[in-house]
N, C-alpha and C positions, 0 to 999 in steps of 0.2 A: 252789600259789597260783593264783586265779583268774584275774585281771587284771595278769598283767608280761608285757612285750612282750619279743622278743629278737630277736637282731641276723639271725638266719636269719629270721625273720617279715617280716621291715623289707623286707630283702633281695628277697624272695620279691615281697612288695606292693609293693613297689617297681619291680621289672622288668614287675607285670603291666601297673600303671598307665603306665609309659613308654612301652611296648612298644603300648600301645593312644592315645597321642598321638602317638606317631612314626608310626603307620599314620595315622594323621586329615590329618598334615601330608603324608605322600609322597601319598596322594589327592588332596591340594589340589586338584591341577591337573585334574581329572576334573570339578570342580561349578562353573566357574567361570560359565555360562548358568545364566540361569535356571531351566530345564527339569534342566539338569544341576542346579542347587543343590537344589530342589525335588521332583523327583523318577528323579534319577539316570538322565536321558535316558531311562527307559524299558526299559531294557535288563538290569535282573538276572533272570537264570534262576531260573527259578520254583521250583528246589530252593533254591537259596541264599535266595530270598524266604520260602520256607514255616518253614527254619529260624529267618530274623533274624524272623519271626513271633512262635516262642517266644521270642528274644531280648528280643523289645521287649516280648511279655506276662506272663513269666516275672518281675515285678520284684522289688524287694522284700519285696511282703504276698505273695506266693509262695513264697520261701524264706525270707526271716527271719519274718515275721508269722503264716504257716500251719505251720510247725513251730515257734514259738513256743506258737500256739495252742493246740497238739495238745499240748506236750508237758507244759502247766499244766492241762489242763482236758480230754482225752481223745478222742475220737473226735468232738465238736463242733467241734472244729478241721478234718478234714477235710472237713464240709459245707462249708464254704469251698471249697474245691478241687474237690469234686463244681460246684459252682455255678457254679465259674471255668470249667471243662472243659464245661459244660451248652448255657453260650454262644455256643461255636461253630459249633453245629447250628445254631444262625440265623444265622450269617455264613454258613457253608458252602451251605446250601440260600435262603436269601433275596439276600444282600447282595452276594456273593462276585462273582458277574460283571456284573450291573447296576450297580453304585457302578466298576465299570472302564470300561463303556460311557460313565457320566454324565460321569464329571471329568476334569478335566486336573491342578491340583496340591493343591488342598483338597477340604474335605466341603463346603466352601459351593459349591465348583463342579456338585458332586452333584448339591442341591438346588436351585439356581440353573438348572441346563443348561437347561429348556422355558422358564425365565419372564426370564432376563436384567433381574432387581431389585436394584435398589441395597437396597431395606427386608430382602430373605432375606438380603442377602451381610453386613448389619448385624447382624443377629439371629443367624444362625450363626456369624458371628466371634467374636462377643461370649459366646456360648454354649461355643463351643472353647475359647476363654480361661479360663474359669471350671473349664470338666471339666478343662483340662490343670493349671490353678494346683493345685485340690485331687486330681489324683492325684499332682502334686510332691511335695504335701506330705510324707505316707508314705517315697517314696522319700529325700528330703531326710532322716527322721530315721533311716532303716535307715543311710545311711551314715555320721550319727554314732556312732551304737552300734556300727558297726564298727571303729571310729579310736581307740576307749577301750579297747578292751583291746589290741588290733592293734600301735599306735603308742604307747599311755600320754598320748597327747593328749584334752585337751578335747572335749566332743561338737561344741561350737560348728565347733572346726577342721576336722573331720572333715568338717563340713556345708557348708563355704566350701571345703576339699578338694575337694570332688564337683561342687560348683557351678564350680568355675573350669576342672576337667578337661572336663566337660561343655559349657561354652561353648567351649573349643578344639577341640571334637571338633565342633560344630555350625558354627562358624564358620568353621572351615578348609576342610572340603568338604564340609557338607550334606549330605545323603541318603545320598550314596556315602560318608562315613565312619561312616556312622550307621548304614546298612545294614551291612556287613563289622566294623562294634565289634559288633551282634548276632547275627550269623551266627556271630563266634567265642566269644561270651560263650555266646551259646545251645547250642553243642554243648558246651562246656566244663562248664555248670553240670550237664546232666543226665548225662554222662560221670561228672565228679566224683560226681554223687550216687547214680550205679549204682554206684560202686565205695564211698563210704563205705557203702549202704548194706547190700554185701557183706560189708562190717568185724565192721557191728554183725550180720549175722546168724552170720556165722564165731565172733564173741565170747560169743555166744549171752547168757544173762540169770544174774547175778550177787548173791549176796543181800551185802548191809552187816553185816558183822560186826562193825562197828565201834561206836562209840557213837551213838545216834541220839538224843540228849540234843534237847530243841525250844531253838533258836535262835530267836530275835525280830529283827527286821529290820526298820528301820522307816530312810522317805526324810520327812527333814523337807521343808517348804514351799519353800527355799532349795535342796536338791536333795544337803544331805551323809546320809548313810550311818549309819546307826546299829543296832549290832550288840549284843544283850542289854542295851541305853540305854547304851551308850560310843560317843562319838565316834570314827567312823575314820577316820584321815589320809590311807590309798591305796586305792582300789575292792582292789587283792588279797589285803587283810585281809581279805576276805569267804570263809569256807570253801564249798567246794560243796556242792549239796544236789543231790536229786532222786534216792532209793533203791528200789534191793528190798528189803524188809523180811520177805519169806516166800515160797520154793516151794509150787508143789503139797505135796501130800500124798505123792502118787505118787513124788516124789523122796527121801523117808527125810530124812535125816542133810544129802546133796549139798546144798554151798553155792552148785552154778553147771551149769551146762546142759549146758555143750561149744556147740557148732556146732548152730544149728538150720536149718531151709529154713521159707520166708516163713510158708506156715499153721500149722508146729507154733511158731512166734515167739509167732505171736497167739492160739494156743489155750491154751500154756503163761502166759503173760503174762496172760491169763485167769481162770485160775485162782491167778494169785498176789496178794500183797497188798504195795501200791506206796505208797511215802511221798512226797505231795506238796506243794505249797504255797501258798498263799492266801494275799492281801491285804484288807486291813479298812482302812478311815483310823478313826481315834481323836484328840479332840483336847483338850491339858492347856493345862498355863498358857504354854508355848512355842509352841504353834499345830498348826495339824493334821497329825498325820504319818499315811502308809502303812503300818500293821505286818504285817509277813509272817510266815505260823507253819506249821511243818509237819503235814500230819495223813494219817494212813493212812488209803487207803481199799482195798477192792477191787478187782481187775483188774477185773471181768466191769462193776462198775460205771464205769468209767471209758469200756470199751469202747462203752459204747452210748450213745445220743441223750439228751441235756437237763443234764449235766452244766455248758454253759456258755449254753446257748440256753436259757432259764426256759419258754418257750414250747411247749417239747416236753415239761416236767414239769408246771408247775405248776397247770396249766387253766385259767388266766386270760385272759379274751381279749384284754387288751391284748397281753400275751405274744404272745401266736400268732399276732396279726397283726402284730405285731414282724417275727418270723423268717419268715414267710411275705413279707414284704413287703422282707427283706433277698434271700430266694433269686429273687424275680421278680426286683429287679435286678441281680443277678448274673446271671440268664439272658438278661435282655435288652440287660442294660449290655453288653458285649464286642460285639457289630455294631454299638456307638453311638458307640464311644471314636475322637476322633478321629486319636488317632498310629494305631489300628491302621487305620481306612479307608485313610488317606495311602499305608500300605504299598501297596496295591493299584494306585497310580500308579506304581510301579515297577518293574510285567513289562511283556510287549509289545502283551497281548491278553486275552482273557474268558478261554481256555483255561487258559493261564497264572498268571490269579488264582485258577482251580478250584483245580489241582491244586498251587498253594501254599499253599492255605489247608486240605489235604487233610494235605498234609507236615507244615504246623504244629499239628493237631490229633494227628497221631501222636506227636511231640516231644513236646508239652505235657500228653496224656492219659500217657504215658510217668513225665515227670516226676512226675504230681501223686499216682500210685502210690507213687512211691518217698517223698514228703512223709510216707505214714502211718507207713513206716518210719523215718525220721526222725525223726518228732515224740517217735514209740513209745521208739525210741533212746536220743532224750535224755531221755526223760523216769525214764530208769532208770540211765542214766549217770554218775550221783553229779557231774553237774557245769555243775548249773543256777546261772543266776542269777535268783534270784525277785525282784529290782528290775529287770530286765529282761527281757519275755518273746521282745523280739527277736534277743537271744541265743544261743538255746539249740542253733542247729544247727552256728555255729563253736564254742560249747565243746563240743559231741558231738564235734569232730573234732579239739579239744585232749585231750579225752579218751582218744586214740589214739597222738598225738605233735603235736610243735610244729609239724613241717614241714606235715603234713594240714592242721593248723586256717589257717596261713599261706597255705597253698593254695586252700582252703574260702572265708577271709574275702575271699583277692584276689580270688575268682570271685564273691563276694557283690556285693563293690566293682564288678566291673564288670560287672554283672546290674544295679547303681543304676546305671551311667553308659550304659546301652544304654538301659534304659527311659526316663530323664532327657532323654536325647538324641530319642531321637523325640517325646516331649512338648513340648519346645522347638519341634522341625522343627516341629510343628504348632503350635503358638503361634506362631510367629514368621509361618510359613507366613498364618495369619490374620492377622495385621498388616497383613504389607507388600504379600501378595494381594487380599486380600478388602479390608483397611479401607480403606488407603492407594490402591492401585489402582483399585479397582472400586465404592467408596464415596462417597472424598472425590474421586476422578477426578485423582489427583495424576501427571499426564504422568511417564513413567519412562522410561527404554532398557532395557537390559537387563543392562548393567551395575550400575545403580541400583536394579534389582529386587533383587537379588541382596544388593546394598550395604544397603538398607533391610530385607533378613532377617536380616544379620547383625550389627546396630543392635536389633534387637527380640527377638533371640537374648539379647545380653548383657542387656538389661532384666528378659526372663523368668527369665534364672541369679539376675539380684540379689535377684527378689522371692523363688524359691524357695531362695535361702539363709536370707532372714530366716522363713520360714513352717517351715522348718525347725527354726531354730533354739526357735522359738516354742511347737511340739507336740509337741516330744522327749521328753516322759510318755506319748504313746497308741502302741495296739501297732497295726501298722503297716495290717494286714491289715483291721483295724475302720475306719481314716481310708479304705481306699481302697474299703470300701463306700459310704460317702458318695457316691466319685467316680462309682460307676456309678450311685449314685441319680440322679445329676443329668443323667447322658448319657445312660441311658435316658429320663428324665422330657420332655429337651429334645430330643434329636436322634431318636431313635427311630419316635415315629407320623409324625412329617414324612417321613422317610425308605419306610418301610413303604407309607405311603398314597401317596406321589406314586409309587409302583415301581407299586403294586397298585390303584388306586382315580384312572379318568383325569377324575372331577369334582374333583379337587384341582387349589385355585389359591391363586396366592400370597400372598394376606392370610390363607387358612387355613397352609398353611404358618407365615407368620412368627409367625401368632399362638399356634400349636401351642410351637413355641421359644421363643416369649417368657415364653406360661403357664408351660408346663413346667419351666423353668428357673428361670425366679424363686419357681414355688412350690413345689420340690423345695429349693429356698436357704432360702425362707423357713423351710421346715418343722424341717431341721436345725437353724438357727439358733435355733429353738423349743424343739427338742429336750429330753428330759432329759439326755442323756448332753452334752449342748452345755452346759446349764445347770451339770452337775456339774464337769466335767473343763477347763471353758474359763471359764470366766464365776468357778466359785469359791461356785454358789448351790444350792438344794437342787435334789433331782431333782422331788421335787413341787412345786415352783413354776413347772413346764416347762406349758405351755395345752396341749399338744397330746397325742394318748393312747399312742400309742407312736414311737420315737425314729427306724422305718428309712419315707421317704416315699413311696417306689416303689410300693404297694399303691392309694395312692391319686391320685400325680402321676404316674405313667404313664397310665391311663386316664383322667385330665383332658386329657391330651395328643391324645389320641385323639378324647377328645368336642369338645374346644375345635375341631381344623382340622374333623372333620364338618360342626361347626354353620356354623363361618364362613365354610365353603366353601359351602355351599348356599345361605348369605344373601348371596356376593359373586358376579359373573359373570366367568365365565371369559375368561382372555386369547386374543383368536387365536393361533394358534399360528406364534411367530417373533417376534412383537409384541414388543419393547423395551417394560419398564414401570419 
């Protein structure tokens, strides 16, 4: 059965999720300052910082949405993860010690430090908000989709589960539990996934002798389940899918491998022929459903580029400025995201931020290798679910035993409550920092600082429960391109130019974040895939010519502060504006 929970699962998920709010409360007392709640006094060691690095960036669309990716649709899935891993080279060598010199507890401090403007602390607030609301999102629906098979609960629950653990972990001690929830989530996840990933190469690759008869799966508009057009009553009526359907040649008769090492995985895998699964909507007199059907393809086809990026087959130029326009922001989005800047208030000095952000590049390049084996994995492990592609790397590890996948999902779970958590910190962080403070000029102690982070904590958990609950159809790793569209488009040339370029002032700045931002929003919300998947409308009634914006609201970002820095004059330096 696909989807039945049991009592050792529960068990399992249950001590992880405890065991990571009872550390958030014995912290308490460590964030009660500001400095402390905001950015953990300054004092985490730059290994512990480089790891809860990976922690906070490792989220969701990293383990459930890039081996979902990968394991429906083949080596386009790991572009993903190439682009994620790409990003760091510009935190590493641009961002990494100047954004430690500039701030004290946010990215508006960043950009703020030379011009002390109410207009920047407005415009980056307000821009943080929005990059942390849409990379909630993603994470908010990875942890429903863990809770439905996990628990036999509703995805809704699942998503108000994450949201209320995550506000206890934010509210209780800020930074300091948010730092050490990803410090252990972080080594835990890619730990677990060097050793599942051992499993699957130990297991070696398996042909289905069984019946590969094509099943029809189709998710009506409503959200129930329909299996050859019968109603099913519990998601684990759904048999698994995702086979080998043929060795090599080179194997005769042998229905299974033995034990392989990583390159004969993917050479053999190569040359074999893999039953996979696709979605179509179709629609009758009941309204439009999702039908999913199995179809053999190729190894060697699967392995290589355009299988899910059209861009890379089909020579269209929208296409290709499609996927060109998703991998710039994924190169540039990662030095733009504001939870990750924030980390950087947390060591002592420049040095410190180097060589965390050196740590966290080995962790996460680490990881995002073992993703292809994963993806690769499940995607041969007879134990997909094709109505969910963010599933596929707890059922690879149900595919093992119960206790694995129970272990797998709890370290999924709090992979969504690490990342969740520094999203918050930053959101909140802009609130009661930037808006409330240094905006509205709202007198505070320091007490009250603290008090009004943890007031805008809970605000941000409600909105990203309901945003959750809202886009629990998209796969996870695709919402949170979005996010970097926007953090690249808005916080990026601000950031870049005031580091590198000293005729920047601050009406180019704010107007860099303002453009940027509103017309990286606008563009998505134009979108076709906005159109299709949100709206309910066709993809050609979308104005705009391809779906990802970065290609062309990053460099509006750029041109916009140029222009208006040369047409405004510069502040003296120290000058209050």
């Amino acid at each position: 059965m696909l989807y039945e929970s049991s009592p050792v699962a529960i068990a399992i998920f249950a001590s992880f999720v405890l065991a990571v709010v009872a550390l958030s409360f014995w912290l308490g007392r460590k964030g009660q300052s500001a400095k402390g709640y905001y950015a953990a006094h300054g004092e985490i060691h730059w290994f512990i910082n480089g790891i809860a690095f990976a922690g906070d960036y490792l989220s969701a669309a990293s383990f459930l949405g890039i081996c979902g990716m990968i394991a429906f649709h083949g080596f386009d899935g790991f572009l993903y993860s190439i682009g994620f891993l790409a990003g760091w080279i510009v935190a590493l060598f641009v961002i990494a010690e100047p954004i430690k010199s500039l701030g004290k507890f946010t990215f508006a401090d960043a950009l703020d430090a030379k011009f002390k403007s109410r207009g920047i602390k407005l415009s980056v607030a307000i821009s943080t908000l929005v990059v942390s609301i849409f990379y909630l999102i993603p994470q908010m629906v990875g942890a429903g989709d863990l809770i439905v098979p996990l628990l036999g609960l509703p995805h809704a629950v699942g998503v108000i589960l994450v949201g209320v653990a995550v506000t206890l972990i934010v509210v209780t001690a800020g930074m300091v539990s948010t730092t050490w929830v990803q410090f252990i989530k972080g080594s835990l996840l890619v730990f677990f996934c060097g050793v599942l990933t051992s499993m699957i190469l130990s297991r070696g690759l398996t042909v289905n002798t069984g019946s590969l008869e094509p099943q029809t799966r189709s998710v009506t508009p409503d959200g129930r389940v329909l299996v050859d057009g019968q109603p099913q009553t519990r998601d684990h009526d759904l048999r698994p899918v995702g086979t080998l359907a043929a060795l090599p040649a080179r194997y005769g008769d042998a229905t299974t491998t033995g034990p392989l090492g990583p390159l004969e995985y993917l050479s053999v895998l190569e040359d074999s022929r893999i039953v996979t699964w696709s979605g179509k909507k179709s629609t009758d007199a009941s309204g439009t459903h999702t039908v999913f059907t199995p179809t053999e393809k190729a190894g060697a086809d699967l392995l290589k580029p355009g299988g899910y990026f059209k861009g890379l087959t089909t020579g269209k130029l929208a296409d290709k400025l499609d996927f060109a326009s998703l991998m710039l922001a994924l190169f540039c989005g990662t030095a733009s995201l504001p939870h990750i800047l924030i980390r950087y208030y947390t060591v002592k000095d420049a040095a410190a931020a180097r060589k965390s952000t050196v740590v966290g590049i080995a962790a996460i390049g680490a990881f995002y290798v073992l993703t292809l084996f994963l993806g690769l994995g499940a995607m041969t492990s007879g134990a997909l679910d094709p109505t969910s592609t963010n599933m596929a790397a707890p059922l690879l590890a149900k595919s093992f035993s119960e206790t694995l996948f129970a272990v797998i999902s709890a370290i999924a779970f709090t992979t969504v409550l690490g990342t969740v958590s520094g999203l918050i910190m930053a959101g909140s962080g802009a609130v009661a920092h930037d808006l409330v403070e240094n905006v509205l000029r709202i007198p505070m102690d320091d007490a009250g600082k603290v008090r009004c982070g943890k007031i805008a904590a809970v605000g941000l958990g409600i909105v990203a429960m309901a945003l959750g609950i809202l886009f629990r159809n998209f796969n996870v790793s695709f919402l949170v391109g979005w996010a970097f569209n926007i953090a690249a488009s808005a916080n990026l040339p601000a950031l870049v130019m005031l580091l590198f370029w000293p005729r920047t002032t601050k009406e180019g700045i704010i107007s860099a974040v303002t453009v940027g931002m509103l017309a990286s929003l606008t563009w998505i919300l134009l979108s076709a895939d906005t159109f299709e998947k949100v709206y309910g409308l066709s993809r050609d009634a979308s104005p705009v010519p391809f779906s990802q914006p970065g290609l062309v609201t990053i460099p509006l970002g750029f041109l916009v502060l140029i222009v208006v820095s040369l047409l405004t004059k510069a502040e003296p330096k120290g000058k209050p504006a």
